[in-house]
C-alpha positions as CSV (number, residue, x, y, z in Angstrom):
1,X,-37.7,29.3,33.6
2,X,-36.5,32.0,31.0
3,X,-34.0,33.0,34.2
4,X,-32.5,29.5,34.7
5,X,-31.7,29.6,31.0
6,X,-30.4,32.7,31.0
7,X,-28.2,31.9,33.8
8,X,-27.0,28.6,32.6
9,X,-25.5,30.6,29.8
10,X,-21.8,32.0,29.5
11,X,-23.5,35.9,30.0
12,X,-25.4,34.9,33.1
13,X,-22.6,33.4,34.5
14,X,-20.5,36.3,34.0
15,X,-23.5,39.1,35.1
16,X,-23.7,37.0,38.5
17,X,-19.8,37.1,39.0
18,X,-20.0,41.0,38.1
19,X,-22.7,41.0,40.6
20,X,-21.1,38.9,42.9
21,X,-17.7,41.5,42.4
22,X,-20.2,44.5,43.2
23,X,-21.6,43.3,46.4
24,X,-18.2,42.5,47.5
25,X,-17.1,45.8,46.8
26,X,-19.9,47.7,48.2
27,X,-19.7,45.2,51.4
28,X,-15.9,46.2,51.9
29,X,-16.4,49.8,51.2
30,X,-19.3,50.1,54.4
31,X,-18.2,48.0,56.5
32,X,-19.7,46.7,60.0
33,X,-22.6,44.6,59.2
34,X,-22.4,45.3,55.6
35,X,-19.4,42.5,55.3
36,X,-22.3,40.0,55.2
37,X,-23.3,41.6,52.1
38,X,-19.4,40.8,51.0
39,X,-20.5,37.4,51.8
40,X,-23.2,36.6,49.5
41,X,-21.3,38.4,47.1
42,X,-18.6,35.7,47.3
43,X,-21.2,33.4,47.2
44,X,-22.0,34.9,43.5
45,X,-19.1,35.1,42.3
46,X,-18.1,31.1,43.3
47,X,-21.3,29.9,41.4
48,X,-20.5,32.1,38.5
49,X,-16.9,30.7,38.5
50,X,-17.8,27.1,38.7
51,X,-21.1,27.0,36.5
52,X,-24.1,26.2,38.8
53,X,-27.2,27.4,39.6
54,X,-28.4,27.1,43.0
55,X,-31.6,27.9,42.2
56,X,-32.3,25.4,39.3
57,X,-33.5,22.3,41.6
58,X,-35.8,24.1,43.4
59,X,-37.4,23.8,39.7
60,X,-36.1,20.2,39.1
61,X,-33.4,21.2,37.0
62,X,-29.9,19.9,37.3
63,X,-27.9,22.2,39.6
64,X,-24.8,21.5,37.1
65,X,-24.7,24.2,34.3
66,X,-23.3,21.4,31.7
67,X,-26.2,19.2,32.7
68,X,-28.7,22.0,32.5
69,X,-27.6,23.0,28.9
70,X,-27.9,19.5,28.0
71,X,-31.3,18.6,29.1
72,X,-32.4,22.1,27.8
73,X,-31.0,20.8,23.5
74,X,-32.3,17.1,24.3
């Protein structure tokens, strides 16, 4: 659960768009197959951008970062 907070915060969302930036990068720079890894990297970076977290129902959180922050202070 510590991860879900972490994430829902203005530093996780920018680690997973850095992350997301990486494995764009290192997708690009290999090539072939590797553009799948460009992929999920996009797939970062979009979640970072627009403040969700993918993984928070699978815990019965909100996927919403707003509405995760606010059932986290209520």
């Amino acid at each position: 659960m510590t991860l879900l907070t972490f994430f829902s915060t203005p530093a996780g969302r920018w680690t997973r768009a850095i992350a997301g930036v990486v494995l764009i990068a290192v997708g690009a720079l290999l090539g072939g197959w590797w553009f799948l890894l460009a992929a999920l990297g996009l797939v970062f970076v979009l979640v970072g951008a627009l403040d969700v977290c993918l993984l928070a129902p699978l815990f019965g959180k909100p996927l919403r970062g707003k509405d995760f922050r606010s059932a986290q202070s209520a």
